[in-house]
N, C-alpha and C positions, 0 to 999 in steps of 0.2 A: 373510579380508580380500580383496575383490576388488584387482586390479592397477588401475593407472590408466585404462589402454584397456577393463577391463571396465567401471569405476566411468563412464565417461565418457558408454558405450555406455547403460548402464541410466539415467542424466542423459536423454539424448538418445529415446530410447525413450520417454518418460514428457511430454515437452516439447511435445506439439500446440498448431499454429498456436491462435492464440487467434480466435474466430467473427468473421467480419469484419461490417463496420458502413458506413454510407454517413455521409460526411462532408464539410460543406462544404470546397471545395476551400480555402480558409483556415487549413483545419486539418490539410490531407492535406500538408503537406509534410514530407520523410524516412519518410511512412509506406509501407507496398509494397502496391500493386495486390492486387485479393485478386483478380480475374478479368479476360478480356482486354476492354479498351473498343475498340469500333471508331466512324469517324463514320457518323453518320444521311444524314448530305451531304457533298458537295466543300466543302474550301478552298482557296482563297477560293473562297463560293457564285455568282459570277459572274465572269466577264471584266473586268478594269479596270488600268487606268493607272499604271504604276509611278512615272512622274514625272508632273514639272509641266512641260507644254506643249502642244503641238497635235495632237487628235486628225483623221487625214487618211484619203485613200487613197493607200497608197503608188504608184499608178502615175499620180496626179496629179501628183506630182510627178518624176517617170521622168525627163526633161527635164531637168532642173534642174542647174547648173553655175555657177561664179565667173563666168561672162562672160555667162552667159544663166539669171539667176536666174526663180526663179517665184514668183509673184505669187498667192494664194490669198485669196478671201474669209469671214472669220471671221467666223460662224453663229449663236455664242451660246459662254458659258460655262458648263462645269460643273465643277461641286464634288462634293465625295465625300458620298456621302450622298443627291443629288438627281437621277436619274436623265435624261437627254435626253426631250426629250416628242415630241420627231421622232426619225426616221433621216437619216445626214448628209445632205448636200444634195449633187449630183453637182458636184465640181471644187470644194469651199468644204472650210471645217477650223472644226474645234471647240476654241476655249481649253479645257484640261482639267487639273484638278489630279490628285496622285494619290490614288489608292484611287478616283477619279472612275469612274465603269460608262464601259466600252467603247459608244461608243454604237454605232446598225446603222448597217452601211455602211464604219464605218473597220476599216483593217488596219493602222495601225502610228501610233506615235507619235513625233512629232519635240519632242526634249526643248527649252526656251525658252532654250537654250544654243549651239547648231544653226539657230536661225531667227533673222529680225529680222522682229518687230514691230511694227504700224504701227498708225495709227486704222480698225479695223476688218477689217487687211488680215495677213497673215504672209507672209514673204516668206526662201522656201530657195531657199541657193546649193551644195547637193550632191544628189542622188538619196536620195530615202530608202529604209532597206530594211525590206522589208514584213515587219512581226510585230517590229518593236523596242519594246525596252521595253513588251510587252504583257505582264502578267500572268494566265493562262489561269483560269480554273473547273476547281476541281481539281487545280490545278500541286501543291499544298503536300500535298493529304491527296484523292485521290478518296471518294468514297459508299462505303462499306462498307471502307475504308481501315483498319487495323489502328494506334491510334493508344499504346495501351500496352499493352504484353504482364504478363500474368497475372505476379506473382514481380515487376515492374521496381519498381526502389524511384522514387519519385516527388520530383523535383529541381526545382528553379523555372521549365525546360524546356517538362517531363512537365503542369507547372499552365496554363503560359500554352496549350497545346497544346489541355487538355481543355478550355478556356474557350472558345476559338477556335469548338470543335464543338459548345457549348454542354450539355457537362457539369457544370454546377454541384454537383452533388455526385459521390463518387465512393466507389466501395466498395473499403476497405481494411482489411488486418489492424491492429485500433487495437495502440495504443502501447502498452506492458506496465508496467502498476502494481506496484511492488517494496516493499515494505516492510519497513525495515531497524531492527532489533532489536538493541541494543549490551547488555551484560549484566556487571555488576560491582561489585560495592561499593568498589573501590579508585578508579574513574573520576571525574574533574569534567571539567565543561564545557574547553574551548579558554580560553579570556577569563579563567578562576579562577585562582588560586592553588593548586595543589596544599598538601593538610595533608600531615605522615607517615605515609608508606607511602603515600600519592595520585599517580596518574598522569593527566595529559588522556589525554581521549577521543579518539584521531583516527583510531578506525577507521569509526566515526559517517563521520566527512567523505570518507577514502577510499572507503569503499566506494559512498558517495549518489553522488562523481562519477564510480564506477564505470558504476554504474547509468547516470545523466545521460549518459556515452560511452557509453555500449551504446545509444545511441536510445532505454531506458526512461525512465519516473517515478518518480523516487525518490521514496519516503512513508518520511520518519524517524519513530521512536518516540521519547516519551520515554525517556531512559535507566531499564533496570529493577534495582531490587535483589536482591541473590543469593536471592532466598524463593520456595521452588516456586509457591507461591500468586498473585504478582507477574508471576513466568515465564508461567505458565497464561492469567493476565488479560488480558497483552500478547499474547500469542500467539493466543489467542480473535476480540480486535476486529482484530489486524491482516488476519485469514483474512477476516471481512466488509470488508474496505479495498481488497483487493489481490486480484490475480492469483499473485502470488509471495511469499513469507516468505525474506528471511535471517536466522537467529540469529545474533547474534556473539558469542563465549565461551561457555564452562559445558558443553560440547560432550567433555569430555575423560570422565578418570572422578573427577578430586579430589572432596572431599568439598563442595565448593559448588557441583559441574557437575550443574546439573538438566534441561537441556535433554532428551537423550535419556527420563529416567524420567516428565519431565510430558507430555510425547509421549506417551508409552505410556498412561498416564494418561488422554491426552485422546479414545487409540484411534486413533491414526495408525498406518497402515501404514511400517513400514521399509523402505525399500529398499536401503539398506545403511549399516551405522557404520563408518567406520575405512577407508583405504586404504593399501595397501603405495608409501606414499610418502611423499618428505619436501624440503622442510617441507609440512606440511596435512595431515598424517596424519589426526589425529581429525574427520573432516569428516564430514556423514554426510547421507542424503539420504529425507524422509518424504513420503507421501502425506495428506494430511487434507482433509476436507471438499471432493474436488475441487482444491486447490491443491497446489503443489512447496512444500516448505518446506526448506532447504537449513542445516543448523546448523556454521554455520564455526567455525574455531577463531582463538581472538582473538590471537594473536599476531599483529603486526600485517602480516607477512609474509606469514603466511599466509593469511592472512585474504586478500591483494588474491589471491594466485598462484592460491586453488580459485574465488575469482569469476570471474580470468581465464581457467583452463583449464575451468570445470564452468558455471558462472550463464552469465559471457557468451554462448557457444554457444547454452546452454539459449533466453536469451530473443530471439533472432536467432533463432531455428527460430519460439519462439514468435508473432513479430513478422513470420514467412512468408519472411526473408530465406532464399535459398537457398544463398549462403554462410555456413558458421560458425564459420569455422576460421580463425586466423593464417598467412600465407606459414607454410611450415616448408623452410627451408634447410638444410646442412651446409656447417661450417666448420670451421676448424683452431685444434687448443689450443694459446696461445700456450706457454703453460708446463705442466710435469707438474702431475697433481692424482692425490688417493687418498682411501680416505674406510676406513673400518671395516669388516665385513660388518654388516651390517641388514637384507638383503634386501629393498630398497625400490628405486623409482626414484627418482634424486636432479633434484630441479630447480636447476640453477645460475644465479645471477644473472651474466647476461657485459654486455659490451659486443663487438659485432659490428662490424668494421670491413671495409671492402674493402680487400685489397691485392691485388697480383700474380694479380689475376683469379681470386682465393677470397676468403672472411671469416676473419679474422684475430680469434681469441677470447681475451677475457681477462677473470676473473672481475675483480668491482665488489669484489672484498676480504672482508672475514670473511662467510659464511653464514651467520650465529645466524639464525633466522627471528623474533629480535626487532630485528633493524638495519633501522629500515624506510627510514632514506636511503639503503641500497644500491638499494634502486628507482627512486630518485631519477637515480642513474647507467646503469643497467641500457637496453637498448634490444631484448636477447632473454631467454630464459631456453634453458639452456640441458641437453637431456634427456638423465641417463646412466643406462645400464638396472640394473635391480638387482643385475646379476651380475658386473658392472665395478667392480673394487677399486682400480684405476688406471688413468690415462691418462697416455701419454708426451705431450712436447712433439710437436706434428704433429701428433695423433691427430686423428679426425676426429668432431666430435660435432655431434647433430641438433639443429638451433635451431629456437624458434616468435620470428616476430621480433613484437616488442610494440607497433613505432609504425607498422604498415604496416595497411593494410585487409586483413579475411577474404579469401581468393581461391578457399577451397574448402572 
């Protein structure tokens, strides 16, 4: 059995970006840049007016003061969009809206807040200063400007930015299709009634909005019955559907877990069954047709913990993100803990708190990797190595925290 750091690594190895694609920018948003866009041209592509008021020259009015205002002849107005069909006139001013072109001749604008207005006439009682309120060619983005770097995830920012430079489409790592596989003959729907010996399905739900938080697509299956044959035919179409395959259940060795043997069956490459860890031990990780297929184990604990510490990662490389990993902290254990020998690494559900300038740890209560409301509470998990049989109060243990963003 590989360790978790190997199991992780061979995850991660195996996870290539997925081929990027150009896409209206409509649809690029959360997606990441697959390569650097730079603009074609400056923005803004020409000189113009940040506000609404008189476009001048500022040494026409040099003069000008409360007791000896100046007196200026207004030219014509422009609006944005329609450019002066002259250059200004020596000693006159132009009503000018903003986004209006800078026409030739003026150097600075006097906002309609700053002047008084007359019929035909504008009239300042301060010095204006030359280059106010102008907005340059090229202020915002010069020609050959570097407007999104290759890897940058793409924010509502990043869209209005590329529109600007007139990128309408844009080439990104697309979105990662996951198709999610629940496997049981004990299972009904949410909405049902469970019969005896019947449980809902609700790893169906966690793990789709697993997926949905990782930035993927989740593609649910219908739920399949425990029969190899069943197993095989879900697993067949979801490989044309998706990008990605997770199994959920049947993953172990009881005598209804078919996953691994119709695998082999189907001629998938194993990349490894089983990790020395817990809970998710029997997790395991296949190659078929060009896809990851990832066969969780249906406990429903564990089932989120190997999607959060294996899947997630995995489709965040595959998606080009260059982070993939949760903050990882150290904190201190509020209370002793001990466990058996198993030679595993144990994941513990905490809650991580700040105090006194550490995090203050305290497990969400019983472990079974079937209590799935302890995740409910949980905000890290919490990693003790296989060779640790106890932890004193104090001690200090590594946390991945759960509700923070990747940062590496």
């Amino acid at each position: 059995m590989p360790t978790y750091q190997e199991a992780l690594e061979l995850v991660l190895d195996r996870a290539a970006p997925l081929p990027a694609r150009r896409v209206p920018l409509r649809e690029a948003l959360g997606r990441v840049a697959a390569e650097t866009i730079r603009a074609l041209r400056p923005v803004p592509p020409f000189t113009n007016s940040a506000m609404d008021g008189f476009a001048l020259r500022a040494a026409d009015g040099a003069t000008a003061a409360p007791d000896r205002p100046v007196r200026l002849p207004v030219a014509g107005i422009l609006s944005a969009g329609k450019p002066a069909a002259a250059p200004l006139p020596p000693g006159a001013a132009y009503r000018i809206m903003t986004g209006a072109v800078l026409p030739e001749g003026a150097d600075t604008i006097v906002p309609v807040e700053e002047a008084a207005a007359g019929d035909g006439w504008v009239t300042l009682s301060a010095p204006p200063r030359r280059g106010a309120h102008i907005r340059l060619a090229g202020e915002d983005i010069p020609a050959g400007g570097e407007v999104v770097a290759r890897g940058r995830i793409l924010r509502p920012a990043e869209l209005g930015v590329l529109a600007a430079i007139g990128c309408a489409e844009v080439p990104v790592h697309p979105q990662a299709v996951v198709a999610v596989i629940t496997t049981g003959d004990e299972l009904v729907d949410a909405g049902a009634e469970p019969g005896p010996g019947q449980i809902r399905d609700a790893n169906i739900h966690s793990l789709c909005a697993q997926v949905r938080a990782a930035g993927a697509r989740d593609l649910p299956f219908p739920r399949v019955a425990d029969r190899p044959e069943a197993v095989a035919a879900a697993i067949v179409q979801a490989l044309a559907a998706a990008d990605v395959v997770l199994t959920n259940g049947g993953v172990s060795v009881g005598d209804f877990d078919y996953i691994k043997s119709v695998l082999e069956g189907l001629g998938a490459e194993q990349v490894f069954w089983r990790v020395a860890q817990k809970p998710g031990g029997p997790v395991g990780l296949w190659l078929l047709r060009g896809r990851l297929l990832f066969g969780i184990p249906g406990n429903p604990v564990a089932a989120m913990l190997v999607f959060e510490e294996y899947v997630r990662p995995a489709l965040r490389r595959m998606m080009g993100l260059a982070r993939l990993h949760r903050p990882e902290r150290v904190g201190l254990l509020a209370a002793p803990w001990r466990k058996r020998p198993d030679g595993r690494l144990n994941f513990l559900r905490v809650v991580a708190r700040p105090r006194g300038g550490t995090l203050e740890v305290t497990l969400t209560g019983p472990q079974g990797s079937g209590l799935l409301s302890s995740m409910t509470r949980a905000n890290a998990l919490a990693l003790v190595p296989a060779d640790t049989l106890e932890l004193p109060a104090g001690a200090e243990v590594l946390l991945h925290l759960l509700d923070e963003e990747e940062d590496h």
